[in-house]
C-alpha positions, -999 to +999 in steps of 0.1 A: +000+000+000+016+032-012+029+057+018+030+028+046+069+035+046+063+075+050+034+065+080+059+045+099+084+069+097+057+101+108+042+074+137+078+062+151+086+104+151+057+111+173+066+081+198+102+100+199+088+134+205+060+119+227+093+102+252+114+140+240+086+161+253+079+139+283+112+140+299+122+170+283+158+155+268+160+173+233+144+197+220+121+208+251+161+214+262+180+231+235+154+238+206+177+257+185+205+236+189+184+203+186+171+215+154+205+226+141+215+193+143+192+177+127+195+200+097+232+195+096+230+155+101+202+153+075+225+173+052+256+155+055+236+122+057+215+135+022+249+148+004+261+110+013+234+098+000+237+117-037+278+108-038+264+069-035+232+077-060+259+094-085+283+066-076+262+039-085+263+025-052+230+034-041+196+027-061+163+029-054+147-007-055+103-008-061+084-013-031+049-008-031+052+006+006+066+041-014+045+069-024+064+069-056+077+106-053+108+107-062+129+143-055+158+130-076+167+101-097+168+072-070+159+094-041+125+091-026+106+116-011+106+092+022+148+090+024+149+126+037+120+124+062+139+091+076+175+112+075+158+135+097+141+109+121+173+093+126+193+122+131+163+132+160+162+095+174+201+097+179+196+128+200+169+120+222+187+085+228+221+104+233+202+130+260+183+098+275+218+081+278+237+112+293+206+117+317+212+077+326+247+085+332+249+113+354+237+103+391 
């Protein structure tokens, strides 16, 4: 069923922001700075992904769990929307850890 990858990824964000907001670890925190990160690691994680797509490393297979939106050759609209959610996972985990840590 077309967009059950994008749903997955939108659901799994709103359990992270759900636990974020909760105990207050990332962006509740540091909201410039959490979002600045996230930009940049999507970046550099997106420009990685183009060298590979130009590279012929990386290529979109067909999954009928994609809208079918591509914003470049082999780049679906989904890849940058899951950048983001694992740049924002590694975060909240990171500030969850840290928080773990300190006694």
């Amino acid at each position: 069923m077309p967009g059950t990858y994008l749903a997955a990824i939108l659901i799994a964000a709103a359990g992270v922001a759900a636990l974020d907001v909760r105990y207050r670890l990332a962006i509740p925190a540091a909201p410039g700075r959490t979002v600045g990160a996230i930009a940049i690691g999507t970046a550099f994680f997106l420009a990685w992904d183009l060298i590979g797509i130009l590279a012929g490393v990386f290529v979109k297979g067909s999954s009928p769990l994609l809208l079918g939106v591509d914003l470049a050759p082999h780049l679906p609209l989904e890849e940058p929307l899951f950048l983001a959610f694992l740049c924002y996972l590694a975060l909240v985990v990171h500030a969850a850890a840290r928080r773990r840590a300190v006694p």
